[in-house]
C-alpha positions as CSV (number, residue, x, y, z in Angstrom):
1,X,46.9,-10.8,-87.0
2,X,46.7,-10.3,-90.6
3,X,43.0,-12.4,-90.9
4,X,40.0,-11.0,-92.7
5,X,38.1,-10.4,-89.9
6,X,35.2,-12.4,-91.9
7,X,34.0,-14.7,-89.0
8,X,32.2,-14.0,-85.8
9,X,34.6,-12.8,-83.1
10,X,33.9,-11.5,-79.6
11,X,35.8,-9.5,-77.3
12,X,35.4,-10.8,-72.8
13,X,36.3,-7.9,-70.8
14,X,35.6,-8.4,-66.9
15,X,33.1,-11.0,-68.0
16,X,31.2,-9.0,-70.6
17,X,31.1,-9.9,-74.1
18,X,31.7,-7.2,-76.5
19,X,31.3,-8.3,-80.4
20,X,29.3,-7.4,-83.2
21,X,26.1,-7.3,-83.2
22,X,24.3,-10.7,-83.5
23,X,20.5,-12.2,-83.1
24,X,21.9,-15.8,-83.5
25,X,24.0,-15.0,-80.3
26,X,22.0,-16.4,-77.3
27,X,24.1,-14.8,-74.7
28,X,24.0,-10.8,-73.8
29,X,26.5,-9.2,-76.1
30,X,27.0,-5.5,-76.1
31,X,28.2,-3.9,-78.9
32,X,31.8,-3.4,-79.6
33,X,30.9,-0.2,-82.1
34,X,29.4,1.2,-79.5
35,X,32.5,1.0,-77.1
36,X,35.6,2.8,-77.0
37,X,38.0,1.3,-75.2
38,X,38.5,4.6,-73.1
39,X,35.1,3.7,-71.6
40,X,36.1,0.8,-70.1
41,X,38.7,2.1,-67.8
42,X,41.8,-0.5,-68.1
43,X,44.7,-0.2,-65.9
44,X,48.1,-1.6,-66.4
45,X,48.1,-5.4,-66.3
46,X,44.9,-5.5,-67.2
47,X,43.7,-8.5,-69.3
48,X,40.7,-9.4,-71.6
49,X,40.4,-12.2,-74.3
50,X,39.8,-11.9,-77.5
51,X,37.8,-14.8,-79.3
52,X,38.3,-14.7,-83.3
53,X,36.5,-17.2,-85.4
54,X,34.2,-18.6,-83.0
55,X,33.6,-22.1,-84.8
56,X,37.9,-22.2,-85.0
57,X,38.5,-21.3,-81.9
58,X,41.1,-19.0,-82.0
59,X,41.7,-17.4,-78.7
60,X,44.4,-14.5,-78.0
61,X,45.3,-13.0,-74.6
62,X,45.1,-9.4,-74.3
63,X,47.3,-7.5,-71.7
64,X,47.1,-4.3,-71.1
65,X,50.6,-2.5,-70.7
66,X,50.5,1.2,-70.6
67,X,47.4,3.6,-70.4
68,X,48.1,7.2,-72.1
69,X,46.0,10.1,-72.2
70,X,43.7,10.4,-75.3
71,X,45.7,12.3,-77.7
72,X,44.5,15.4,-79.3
73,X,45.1,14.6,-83.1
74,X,44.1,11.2,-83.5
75,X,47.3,8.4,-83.5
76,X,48.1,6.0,-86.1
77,X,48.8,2.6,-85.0
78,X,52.5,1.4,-85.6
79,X,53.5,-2.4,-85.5
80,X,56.7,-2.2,-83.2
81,X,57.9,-6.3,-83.7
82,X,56.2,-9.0,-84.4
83,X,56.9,-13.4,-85.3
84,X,56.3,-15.6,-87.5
85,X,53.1,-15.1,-90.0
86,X,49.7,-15.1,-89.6
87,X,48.2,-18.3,-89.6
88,X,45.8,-18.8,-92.7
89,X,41.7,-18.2,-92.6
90,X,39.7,-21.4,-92.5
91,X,42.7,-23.7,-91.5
92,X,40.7,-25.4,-88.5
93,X,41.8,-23.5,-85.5
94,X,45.1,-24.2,-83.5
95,X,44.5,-28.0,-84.0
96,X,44.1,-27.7,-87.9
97,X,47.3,-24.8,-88.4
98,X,49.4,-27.4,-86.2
99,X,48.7,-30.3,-88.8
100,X,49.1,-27.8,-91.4
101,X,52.6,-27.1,-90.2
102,X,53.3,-30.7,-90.3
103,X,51.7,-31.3,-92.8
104,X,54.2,-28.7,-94.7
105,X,57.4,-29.4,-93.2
106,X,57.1,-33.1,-94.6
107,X,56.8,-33.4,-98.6
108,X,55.7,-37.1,-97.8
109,X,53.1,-36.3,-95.6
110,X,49.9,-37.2,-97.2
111,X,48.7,-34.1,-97.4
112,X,51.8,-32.2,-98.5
113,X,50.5,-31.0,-102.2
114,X,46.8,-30.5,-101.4
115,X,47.9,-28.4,-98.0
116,X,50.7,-26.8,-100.0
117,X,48.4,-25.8,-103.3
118,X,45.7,-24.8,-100.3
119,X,48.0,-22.0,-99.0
120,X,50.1,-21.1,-101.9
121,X,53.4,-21.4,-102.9
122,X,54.8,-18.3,-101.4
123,X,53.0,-18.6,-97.7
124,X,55.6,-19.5,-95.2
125,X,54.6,-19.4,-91.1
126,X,58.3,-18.3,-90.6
127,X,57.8,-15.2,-92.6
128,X,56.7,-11.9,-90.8
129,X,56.6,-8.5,-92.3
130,X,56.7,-5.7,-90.1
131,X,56.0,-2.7,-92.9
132,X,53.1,-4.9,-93.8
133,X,51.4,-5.5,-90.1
134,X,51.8,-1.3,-89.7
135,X,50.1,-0.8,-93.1
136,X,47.1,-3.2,-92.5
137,X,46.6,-1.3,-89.0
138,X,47.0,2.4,-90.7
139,X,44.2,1.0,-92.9
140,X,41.7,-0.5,-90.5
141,X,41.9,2.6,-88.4
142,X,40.8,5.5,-90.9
């Protein structure tokens, strides 16, 4: 997604939670270092939902597609396609990115400049960079 990964996130996978590790977390949560998602035995079609900024809200539907063999070398991730850019840390989940946008598309909206000078200049939600997206996952996976 392009975020930070600096908030609390959580993974449900046939009604476990996976996530990091977390005393303030009331309900069982098993480790997500601790999993490989080999373990866990997905089939095609599978599903899961992953939960990313749990005060935001953000909440992404996971399907499973194909299900290789584990490869002998280690494989690096590579971003086939992709839309439109990431929405921006800290904007107040899908409620908050959608005034955003409006906010944005409307130089008269009240909130225009302080929304504007909040995400820069140069951000636009239209914008989507597919040598970017495979770099940030090259990275995250060494």
């Amino acid at each position: 997604m392009g975020w930070t990964d600096s908030h609390l996130h959580e993974f449900d996978i046939n009604g476990r939670r996976y996530g990091p590790p977390d005393e303030d977390v009331s309900q069982e949560m098993f480790d997500e270092a601790g999993t490989a998602l080999t373990m866990l035995g997905f089939k095609p079609a599978a599903q899961f939902v992953y939960h990313y900024d749990l005060g935001d809200s953000w909440m992404h539907d996971i399907r499973v597609e194909k299900v290789e063999p584990v490869a002998a070398e280690p494989l690096r991730p590579l971003c086939l396609d992709g839309a439109r850019a990431c929405p921006p840390e800290d904007c107040g989940g899908p409620p908050g990115y959608e005034e955003l946008l409006t906010a944005l598309a409307d130089p008269h909206n009240s909130r225009h400049r302080e929304l504007r000078r909040w995400v820069g200049k140069d951000w636009d939600a239209e914008r989507f960079n597919l040598g970017a997206a495979s770099r940030a996952l090259r990275s995250r996976s060494q």
